[in-house]
N, C-alpha and C positions, 0 to 999 in steps of 0.2 A: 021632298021632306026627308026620303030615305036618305039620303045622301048628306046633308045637315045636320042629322043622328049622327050619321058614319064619322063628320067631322069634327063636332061635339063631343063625340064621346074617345074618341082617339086624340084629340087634344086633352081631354079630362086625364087620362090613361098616362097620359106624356109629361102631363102637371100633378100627378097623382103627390110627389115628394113638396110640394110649395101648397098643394090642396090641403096635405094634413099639416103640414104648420100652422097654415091659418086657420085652418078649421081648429086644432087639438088648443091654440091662441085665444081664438075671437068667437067661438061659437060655443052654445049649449052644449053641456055633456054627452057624448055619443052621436050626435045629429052629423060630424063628420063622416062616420062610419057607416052610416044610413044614406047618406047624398052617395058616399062612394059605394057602396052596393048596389044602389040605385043605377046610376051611370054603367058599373061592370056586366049586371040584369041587361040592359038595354042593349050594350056593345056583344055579350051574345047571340042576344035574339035577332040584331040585326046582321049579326057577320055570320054566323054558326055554319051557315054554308060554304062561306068564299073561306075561312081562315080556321079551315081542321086543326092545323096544328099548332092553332094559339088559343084551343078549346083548354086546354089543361092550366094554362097561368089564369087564364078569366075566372074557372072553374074557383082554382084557389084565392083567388083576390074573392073573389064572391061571400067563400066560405069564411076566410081570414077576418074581410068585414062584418060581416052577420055576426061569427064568432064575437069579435070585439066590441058590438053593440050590445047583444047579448048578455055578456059576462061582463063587461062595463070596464072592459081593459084598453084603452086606448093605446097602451103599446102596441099592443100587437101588430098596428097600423102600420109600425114600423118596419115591418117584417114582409111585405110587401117586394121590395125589389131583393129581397132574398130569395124567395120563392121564385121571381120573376127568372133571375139569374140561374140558379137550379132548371128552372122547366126550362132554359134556352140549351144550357149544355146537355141534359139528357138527349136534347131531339137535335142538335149536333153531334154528340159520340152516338146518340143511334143511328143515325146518318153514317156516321165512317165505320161501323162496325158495319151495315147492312146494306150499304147502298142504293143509291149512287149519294156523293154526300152534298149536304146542302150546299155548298158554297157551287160545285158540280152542276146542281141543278142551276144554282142564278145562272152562270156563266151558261149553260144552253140554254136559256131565254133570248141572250143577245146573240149567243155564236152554235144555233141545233148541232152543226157539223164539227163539234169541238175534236181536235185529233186527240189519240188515246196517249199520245207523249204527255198532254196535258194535266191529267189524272191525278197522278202523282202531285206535283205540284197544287193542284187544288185542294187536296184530301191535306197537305199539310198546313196549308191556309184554312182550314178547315179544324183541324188540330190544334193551329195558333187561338181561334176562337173561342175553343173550349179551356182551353188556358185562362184566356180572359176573363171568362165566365167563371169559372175557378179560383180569379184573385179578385173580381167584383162581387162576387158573392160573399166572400171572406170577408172584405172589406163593411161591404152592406150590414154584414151579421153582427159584425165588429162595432158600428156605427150605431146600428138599433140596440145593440145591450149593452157601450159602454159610452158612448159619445152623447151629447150636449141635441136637443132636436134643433138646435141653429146647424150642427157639423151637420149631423145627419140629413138635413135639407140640402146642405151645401153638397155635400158631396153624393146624395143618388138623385137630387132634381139638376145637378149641374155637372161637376167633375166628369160624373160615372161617364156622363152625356159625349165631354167633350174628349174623353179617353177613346170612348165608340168612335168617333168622328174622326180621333186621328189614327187610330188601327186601321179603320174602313180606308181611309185618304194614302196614306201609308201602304198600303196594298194594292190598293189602283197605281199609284205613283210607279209602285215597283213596277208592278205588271207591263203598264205602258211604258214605261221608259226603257229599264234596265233590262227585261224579257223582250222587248221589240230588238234591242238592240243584236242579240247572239243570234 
């Protein structure tokens, strides 16, 4: 059952941008902002242990929605993967200020013995990601206080998505190809 939660609610999380279209579209006043509270409640309670450091975005989607229920501002909704983007780059530049930085740690999941030549080169892939986070968030911000909620679904339940995917891809690619080769 634990595990069906896990997957539930990390798909909710992932559909959060196409949840509040329809929901802010096709449902009662506020009851979007209660289901997704609801879902955020749950995905702590289940994860709190395994994912310390994705305590701080839950935290705030929690509060965000409550808030929005609340005060009866369903914008606010919107402002979700703003927050999200914010709490990624903080615990990425707190990573490269204090290390070892995240990107650091994935790579010694696959490779413990990672040589120190390495370092460098991850801490700046590591810096590339804060960047991203720094023009997705822009954008996000941009999106929830000037744009259309068709753009704003478009672009952080999809674009943002497939921007991630080609940074991530983009990086592997280098890595193995053009790094194997020297």
């Amino acid at each position: 059952m634990t595990l069906f939660l896990q997957i539930a609610t990390t798909i909710v999380v992932l559909c959060y941008p196409i949840a509040v279209y329809f929901g802010l579209n096709y449902l009662p006043q506020g009851s979007i902002a209660l289901l997704l509270c609801g879902f955020l409640v749950l995905r702590l309670l289940i994860n709190k242990q395994k994912l310390k450091s994705l305590i701080l975005p839950i935290l705030a989607g929690i509060v965000l929605t409550m808030s929005s229920y609340i005060a009866k501002m369903n914008d606010w909704l919107l402002y979700y993967p703003v927050v999200i983007s914010t709490c990624m780059l903080l615990l990425f530049a707190h990573s490269l200020k204090w290390g070892p930085s995240i990107i650091e740690r994935l790579a010694r999941l696959k490779e413990p013995d990672l040589p120190d030549s390495a370092i460098p080169y991850l801490n700046k892939v590591t810096l590339i990601w804060c960047s991203f986070f720094i023009v997705n968030g822009t954008i996000a911000y941009y999106t929830a206080q000037f744009a259309s909620l068709s753009t704003w679904t478009l672009y952080n339940g999809l674009i943002s998505y497939v921007l991630m995917g080609i940074l991530f891809a983009g990086e592997w690619l280098y890595r193995t190809f053009w790094l194997k080769k020297r």
